[in-house]
C-alpha positions in Angstrom: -6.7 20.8 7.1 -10.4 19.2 6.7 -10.8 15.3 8.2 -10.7 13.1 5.1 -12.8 10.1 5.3 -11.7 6.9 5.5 -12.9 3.4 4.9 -13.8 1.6 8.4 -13.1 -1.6 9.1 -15.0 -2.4 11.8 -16.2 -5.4 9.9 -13.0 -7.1 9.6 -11.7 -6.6 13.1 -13.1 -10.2 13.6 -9.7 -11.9 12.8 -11.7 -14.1 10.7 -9.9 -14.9 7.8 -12.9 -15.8 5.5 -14.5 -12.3 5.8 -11.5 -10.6 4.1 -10.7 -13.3 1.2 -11.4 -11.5 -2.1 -11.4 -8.3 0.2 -8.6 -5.1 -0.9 -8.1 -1.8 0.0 -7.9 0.2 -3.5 -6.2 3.4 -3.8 -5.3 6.0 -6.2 -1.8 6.7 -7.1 -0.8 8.6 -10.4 -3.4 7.9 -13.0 -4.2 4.6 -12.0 -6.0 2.6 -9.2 -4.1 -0.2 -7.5 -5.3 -2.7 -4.4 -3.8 -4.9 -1.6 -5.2 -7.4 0.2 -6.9 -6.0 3.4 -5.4 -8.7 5.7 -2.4 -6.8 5.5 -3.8 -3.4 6.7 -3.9 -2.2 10.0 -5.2 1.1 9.5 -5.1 3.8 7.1 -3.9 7.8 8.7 -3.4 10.9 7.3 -0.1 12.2 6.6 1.9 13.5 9.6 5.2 14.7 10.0 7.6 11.9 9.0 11.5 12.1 10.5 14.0 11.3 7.9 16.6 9.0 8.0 20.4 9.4 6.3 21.5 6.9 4.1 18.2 5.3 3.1 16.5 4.2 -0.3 15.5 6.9 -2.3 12.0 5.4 -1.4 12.1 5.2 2.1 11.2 8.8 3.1 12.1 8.4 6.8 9.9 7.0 9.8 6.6 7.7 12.1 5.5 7.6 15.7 2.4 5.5 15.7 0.9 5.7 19.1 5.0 5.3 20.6 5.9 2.7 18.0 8.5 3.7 15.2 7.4 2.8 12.0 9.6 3.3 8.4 7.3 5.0 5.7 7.3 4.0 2.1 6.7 7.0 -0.4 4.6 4.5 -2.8 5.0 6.7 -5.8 9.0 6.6 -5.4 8.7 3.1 -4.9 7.6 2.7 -8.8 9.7 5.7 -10.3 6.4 7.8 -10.5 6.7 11.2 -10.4 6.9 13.4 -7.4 3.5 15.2 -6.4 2.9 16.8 -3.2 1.4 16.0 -0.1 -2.5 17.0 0.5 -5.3 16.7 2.6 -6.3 13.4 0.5 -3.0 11.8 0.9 -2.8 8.8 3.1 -0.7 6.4 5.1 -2.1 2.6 4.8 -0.1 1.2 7.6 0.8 -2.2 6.6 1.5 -5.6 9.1 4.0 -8.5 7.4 4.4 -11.4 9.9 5.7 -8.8 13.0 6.9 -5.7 10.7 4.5 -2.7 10.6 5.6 0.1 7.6 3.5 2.9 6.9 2.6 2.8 2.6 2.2 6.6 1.3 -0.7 7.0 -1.4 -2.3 9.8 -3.1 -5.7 8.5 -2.1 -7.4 5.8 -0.8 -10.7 4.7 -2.3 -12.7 1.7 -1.0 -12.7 -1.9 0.3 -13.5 -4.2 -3.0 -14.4 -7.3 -3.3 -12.7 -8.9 -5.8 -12.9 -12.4 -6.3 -10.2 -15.1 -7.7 -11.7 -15.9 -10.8 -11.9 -12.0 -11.6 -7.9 -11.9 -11.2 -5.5 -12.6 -14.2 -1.9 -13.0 -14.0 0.1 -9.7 -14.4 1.3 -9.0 -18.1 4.5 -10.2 -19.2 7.3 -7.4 -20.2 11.1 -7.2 -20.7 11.0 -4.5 -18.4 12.8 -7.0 -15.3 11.7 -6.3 -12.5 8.5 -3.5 -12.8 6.0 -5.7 -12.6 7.8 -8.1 -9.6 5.3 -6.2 -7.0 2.1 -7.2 -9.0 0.1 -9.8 -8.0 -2.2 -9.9 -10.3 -5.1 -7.6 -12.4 -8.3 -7.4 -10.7 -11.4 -7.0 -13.1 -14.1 -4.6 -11.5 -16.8 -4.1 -14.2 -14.9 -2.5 -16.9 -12.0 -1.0 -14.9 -9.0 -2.5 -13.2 -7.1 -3.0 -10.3 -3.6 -3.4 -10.2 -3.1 -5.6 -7.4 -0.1 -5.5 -5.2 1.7 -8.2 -3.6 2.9 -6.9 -0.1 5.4 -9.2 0.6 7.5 -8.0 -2.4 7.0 -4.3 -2.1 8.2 -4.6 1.1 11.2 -7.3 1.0 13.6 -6.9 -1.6 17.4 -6.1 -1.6 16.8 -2.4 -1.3 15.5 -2.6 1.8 17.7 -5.4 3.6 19.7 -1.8 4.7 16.3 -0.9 7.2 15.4 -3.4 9.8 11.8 -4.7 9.0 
């Protein structure tokens, strides 16, 4: 399988939290592109081997060894009742750091580091739908394309996934 490049974020390894305001990682899923905010991320891997585990949301596609720590991974796609697509050399894990929980976030493809600052982010649309659009932070305006940005704290706490021990 070819190396896929990734973004580096050598720039942001500072800590400081001013150099990643208005900074997200964007990636492809489906046919849309959707962001979270790079404070969050830890790193991005390719896809490995991932060790299921029984009696887990449909979502939760089992867990990783990152460098001897066990990680849970989130199939994304399942996540938002997407269709299933396989794995390829594109295909990504954005590893993911909530207060002291690390989970692994699988994604078609990643794409870049954005800026994308406040006053280019509206509210998410309103539906009737419940609870689809609970993970959205907001739409980020890029030129004449955008972002659905995600809030991380809600994709990754809800109570499907009280069962796993974040």
């Amino acid at each position: 399988m070819a190396e896929v490049a990734r973004p580096s974020f050598t720039e942001l390894e500072s800590g400081n939290e001013d150099t990643q305001e208005g900074k997200y990682l964007t990636f492809h899923m489906g046919d849309e592109d959707y962001g979270i905010e790079i404070r969050f991320v830890t790193e991005i891997i390719g896809i490995q081997r991932i060790t299921e585990v029984p009696d887990m949301p449909c979502f939760i596609k089992g867990v990783i060894n990152l460098r001897g720590k066990v990680i849970p991974v989130m199939d994304v796609r399942a996540r938002f009742n997407l269709p299933p697509r396989d794995y390829d050399e594109r295909t990504c894990i954005i590893v993911v750091q909530l207060n002291t929980t690390s989970v692994g976030l699988v994604v078609d493809k990643v794409n870049e580091v954005a800026d994308i600052p406040p006053q280019n982010i509206e509210p998410p649309p309103r539906t009737n739908a419940g609870n689809s659009t609970e993970y959205i932070e907001g739409m980020g305006k890029m030129g004449d394309r955008v972002k659905i940005l995600l809030n991380v704290g809600k994709l990754l706490y809800d109570s499907d996934l009280e069962q796993i021990e974040l």
